[in-house]
C-alpha positions in Angstrom: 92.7 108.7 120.7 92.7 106.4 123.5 89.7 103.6 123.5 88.5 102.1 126.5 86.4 99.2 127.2 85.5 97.2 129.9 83.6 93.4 130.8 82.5 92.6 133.7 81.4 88.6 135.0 79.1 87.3 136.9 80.5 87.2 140.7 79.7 85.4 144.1 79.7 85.5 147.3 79.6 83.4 150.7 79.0 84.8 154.5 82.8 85.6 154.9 84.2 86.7 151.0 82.6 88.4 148.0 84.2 87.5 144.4 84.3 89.9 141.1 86.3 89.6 138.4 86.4 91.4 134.8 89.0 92.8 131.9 89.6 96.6 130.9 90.6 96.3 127.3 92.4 99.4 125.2 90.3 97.9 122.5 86.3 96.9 121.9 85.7 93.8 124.5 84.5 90.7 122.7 81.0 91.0 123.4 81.0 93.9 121.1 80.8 92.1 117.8 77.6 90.3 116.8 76.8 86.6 117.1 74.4 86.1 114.6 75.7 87.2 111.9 76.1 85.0 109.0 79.1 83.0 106.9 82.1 84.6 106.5 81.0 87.8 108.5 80.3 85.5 111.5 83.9 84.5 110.7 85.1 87.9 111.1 83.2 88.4 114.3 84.6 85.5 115.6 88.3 86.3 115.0 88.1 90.1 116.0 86.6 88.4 119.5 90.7 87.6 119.7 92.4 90.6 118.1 91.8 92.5 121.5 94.6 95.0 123.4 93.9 94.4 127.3 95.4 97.4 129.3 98.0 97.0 132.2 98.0 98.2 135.6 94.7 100.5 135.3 92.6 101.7 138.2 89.3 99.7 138.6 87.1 100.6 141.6 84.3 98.3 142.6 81.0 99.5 144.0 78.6 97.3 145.7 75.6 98.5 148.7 78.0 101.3 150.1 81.5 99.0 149.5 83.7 101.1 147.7 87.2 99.2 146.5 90.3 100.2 143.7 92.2 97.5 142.6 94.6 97.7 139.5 94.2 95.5 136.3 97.0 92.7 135.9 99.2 92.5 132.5 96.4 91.0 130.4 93.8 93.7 131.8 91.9 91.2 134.2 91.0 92.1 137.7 89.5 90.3 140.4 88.1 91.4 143.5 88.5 89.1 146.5 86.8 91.4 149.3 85.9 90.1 153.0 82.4 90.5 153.5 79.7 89.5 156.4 77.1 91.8 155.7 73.6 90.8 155.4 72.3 90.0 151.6 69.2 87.6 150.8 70.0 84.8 148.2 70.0 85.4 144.8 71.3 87.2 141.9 72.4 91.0 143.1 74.0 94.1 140.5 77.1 95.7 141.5 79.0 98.1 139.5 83.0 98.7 138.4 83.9 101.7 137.9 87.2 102.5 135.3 88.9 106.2 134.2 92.1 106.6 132.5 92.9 110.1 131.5 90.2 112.0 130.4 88.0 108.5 129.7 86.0 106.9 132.1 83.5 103.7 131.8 81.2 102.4 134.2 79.5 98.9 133.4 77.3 96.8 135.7 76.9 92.8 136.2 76.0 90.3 139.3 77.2 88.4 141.4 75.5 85.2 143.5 74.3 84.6 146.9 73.4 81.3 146.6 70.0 79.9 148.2 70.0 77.1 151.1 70.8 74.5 149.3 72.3 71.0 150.1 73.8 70.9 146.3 75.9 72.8 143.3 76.7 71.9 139.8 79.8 72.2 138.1 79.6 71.6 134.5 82.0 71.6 131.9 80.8 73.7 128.2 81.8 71.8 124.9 80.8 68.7 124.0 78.9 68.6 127.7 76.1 70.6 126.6 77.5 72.4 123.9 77.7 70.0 120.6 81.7 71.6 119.5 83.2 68.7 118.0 86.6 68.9 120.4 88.2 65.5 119.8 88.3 66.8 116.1 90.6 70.3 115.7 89.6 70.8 112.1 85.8 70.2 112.7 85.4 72.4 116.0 87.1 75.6 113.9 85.3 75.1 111.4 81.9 75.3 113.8 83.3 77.6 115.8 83.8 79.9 112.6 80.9 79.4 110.6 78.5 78.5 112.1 76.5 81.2 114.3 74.9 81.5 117.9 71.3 80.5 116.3 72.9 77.4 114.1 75.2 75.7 117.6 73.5 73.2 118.6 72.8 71.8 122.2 72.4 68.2 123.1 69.0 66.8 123.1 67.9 66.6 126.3 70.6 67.9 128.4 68.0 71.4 128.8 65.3 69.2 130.8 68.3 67.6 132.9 70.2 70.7 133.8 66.9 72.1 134.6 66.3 69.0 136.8 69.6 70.0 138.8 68.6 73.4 139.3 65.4 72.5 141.1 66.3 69.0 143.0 65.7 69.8 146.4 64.4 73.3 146.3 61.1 74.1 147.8 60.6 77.0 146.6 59.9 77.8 143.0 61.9 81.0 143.0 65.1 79.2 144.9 67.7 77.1 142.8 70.6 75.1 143.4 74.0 77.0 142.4 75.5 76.6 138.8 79.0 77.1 137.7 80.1 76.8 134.0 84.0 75.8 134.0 85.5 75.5 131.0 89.0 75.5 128.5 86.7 78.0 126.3 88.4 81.3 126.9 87.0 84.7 127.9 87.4 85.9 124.8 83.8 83.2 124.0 82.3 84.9 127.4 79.6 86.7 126.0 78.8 83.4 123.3 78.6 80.9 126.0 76.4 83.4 127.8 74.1 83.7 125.3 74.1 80.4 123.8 73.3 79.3 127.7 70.1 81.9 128.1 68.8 80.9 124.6 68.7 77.4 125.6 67.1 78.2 128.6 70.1 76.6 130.9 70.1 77.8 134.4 71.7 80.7 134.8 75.4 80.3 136.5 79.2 81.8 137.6 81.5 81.3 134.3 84.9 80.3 135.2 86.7 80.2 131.5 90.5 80.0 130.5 93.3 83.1 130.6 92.1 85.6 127.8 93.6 85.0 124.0 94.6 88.6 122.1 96.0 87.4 118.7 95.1 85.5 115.8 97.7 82.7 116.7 96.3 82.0 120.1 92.6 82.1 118.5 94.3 78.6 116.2 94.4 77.2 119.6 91.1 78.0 121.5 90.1 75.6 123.8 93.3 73.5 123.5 96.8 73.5 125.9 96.8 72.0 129.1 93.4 71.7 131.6 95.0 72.4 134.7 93.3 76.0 135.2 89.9 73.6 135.2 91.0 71.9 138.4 92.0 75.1 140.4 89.3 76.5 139.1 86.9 73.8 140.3 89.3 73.6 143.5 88.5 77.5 144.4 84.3 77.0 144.1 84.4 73.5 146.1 86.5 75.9 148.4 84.6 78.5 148.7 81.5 76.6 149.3 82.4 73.9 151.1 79.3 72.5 153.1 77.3 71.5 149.5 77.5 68.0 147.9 78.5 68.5 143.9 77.3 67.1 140.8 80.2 67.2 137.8 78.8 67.2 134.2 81.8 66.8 131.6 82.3 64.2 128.6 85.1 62.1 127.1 86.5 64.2 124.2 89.5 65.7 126.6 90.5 65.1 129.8 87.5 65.6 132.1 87.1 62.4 133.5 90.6 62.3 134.5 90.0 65.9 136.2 87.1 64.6 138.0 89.0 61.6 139.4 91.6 64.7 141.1 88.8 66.8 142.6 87.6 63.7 143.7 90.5 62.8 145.6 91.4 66.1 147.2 87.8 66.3 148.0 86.0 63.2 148.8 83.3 64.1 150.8 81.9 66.8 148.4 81.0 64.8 145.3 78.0 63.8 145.1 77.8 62.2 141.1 79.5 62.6 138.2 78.4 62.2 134.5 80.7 62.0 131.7 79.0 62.4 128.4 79.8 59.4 125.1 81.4 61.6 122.3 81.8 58.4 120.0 80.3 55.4 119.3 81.9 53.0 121.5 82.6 54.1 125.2 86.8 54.4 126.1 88.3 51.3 128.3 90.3 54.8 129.6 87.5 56.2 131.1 85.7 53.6 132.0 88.5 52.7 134.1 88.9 55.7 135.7 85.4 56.2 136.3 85.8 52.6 138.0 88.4 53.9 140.2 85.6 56.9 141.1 82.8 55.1 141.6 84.9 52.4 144.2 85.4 56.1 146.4 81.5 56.2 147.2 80.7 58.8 143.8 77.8 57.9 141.6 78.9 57.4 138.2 77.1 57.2 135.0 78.6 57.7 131.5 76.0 58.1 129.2 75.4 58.1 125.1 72.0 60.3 125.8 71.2 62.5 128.1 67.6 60.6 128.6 69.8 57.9 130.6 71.9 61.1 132.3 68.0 62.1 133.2 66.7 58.6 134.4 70.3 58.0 136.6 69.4 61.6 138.8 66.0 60.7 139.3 66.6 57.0 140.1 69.4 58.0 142.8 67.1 60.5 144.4 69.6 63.7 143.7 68.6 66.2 146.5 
């Protein structure tokens, strides 16, 4: 018997190019197994999140106010739509639907995609140990979080809620607009529908998700989040690209590479960063990264590498981020 399963992610979209993107798996997507479940059997959830079959080359047709598209899925079952498109659409969040048969079995699942609001500003944050408390500088640690402790026992940062929520509003007007947020991380989609949840729970604006090449195997779950961060800066790369008339503000910390990252986009983009703030993960700040973050900050960007996010908080509102 032939399973099939499919997960969609949020999307976006300009005045010239809509962007979708998902997975069609021979097996139960991730988001299938519970995230609040308890010890070992949050354990279990957790690993079967990576013992997943994506399926090759399969039909997926998109369907979005009277667009109608069929693309095939690449070797590890992910898609992506990149459509031209000029029609009309007000700003905001907006469903659109994919569409996927094989055989006699066909799925149809539905998700969003963004038209951001006017807006002289995006966000770009990075996930663990930014807002997410993940222990990354320590392998051992992280798995052992990552495995046994559940969506209602991860932690967030204190205050990093009220100065995300700060971001999202600086500027606006309106009480319904926002600015744009994008969550880019080395978390892979596999943790999609965690991260999701973990970011709505927490009441953390609601953004685009831009994680690392999907894991299907026990072995590549041993090195989540680890391997080289380069997808972070194309990633990062295609969002400054696609919206190229805002100013950004890049949230990250000092547990990986990040600040390094940030010193690239930087460079290849130096009228589009606004700030950057680089979160303490221990108790003395790095000569490393205070260096680089030297080398930033004498390129016109507004640095501040914090301990708290109270002083991340006090640093936006001082500068006048708008």
């Amino acid at each position: 018997m032939v399973k099939l399963d499919l997960k969609l992610y949020r999307g976006y979209v300009n005045k010239e190019e809509l962007i979708v993107f998902g997975h069609v798996f021979q097996s139960w997507s991730p988001d299938h197994y519970s995230l609040d479940r308890k010890g070992i059997k949050h354990a279990v959830s957790i690993i079967h999140m990576f013992r997943i079959k994506p399926l090759n080359n399969v039909p997926v047709t998109l369907k979005f106010r009277g667009l109608e598209v069929t693309t095939k899925t690449m070797d590890d079952g992910y898609f992506r739509f990149t459509i031209p498109y000029n029609k009309e659409l007000e700003p905001g969040w907006h469903p659109y639907q994919v569409v996927c048969k094989i055989y006699d079995f066909g799925i149809v699942e539905c998700a969003e995609l963004l038209k951001p609001f006017e807006s002289k500003l995006g966000v770009i944050s990075d996930i663990d140990d930014t807002f997410l408390v993940s222990h990354s500088g320590n392998f051992f640690k992280k798995l052992y979080v990552l495995l046994l402790k559940n969506i209602n026992k991860r932690k967030v940062f204190e205050d990093v809620v009220p100065h995300y929520q700060f971001l999202s509003k600086a500027g606006q007007e309106s009480a319904q607009a926002s600015n744009s947020f994008f969550y880019v991380s080395s978390s892979e989609y596999n943790l999609y529908e965690f991260i999701d949840s973990f970011i709505r729970i927490h009441e953390l604006p609601k953004g685009v998700m831009k994680l690392k090449k999907i894991k299907k195997g026990i072995s590549d779950f041993l090195f989540t989040g680890r391997g080289s961060h380069d997808h972070k800066f194309e990633k990062i790369k295609d969002i400054i690209g696609f919206y190229p008339t805002l100013q950004y503000v890049l949230l990250g910390d000092d547990s990986q590479k990040d600040p390094y990252l940030y010193e690239r986009v930087v460079k290849n983009f130096p009228l589009n960063i606004k700030a950057i703030y680089i979160r303490q993960t221990t108790h003395k700040k790095k000569r490393k990264v205070e260096k680089v973050l030297e080398n930033i900050k004498s390129m016109d960007v507004a640095i501040c590498y914090f301990k708290d996010s109270s002083e991340a908080i006090a640093h936006s509102k001082k500068m006048g981020i708008a």
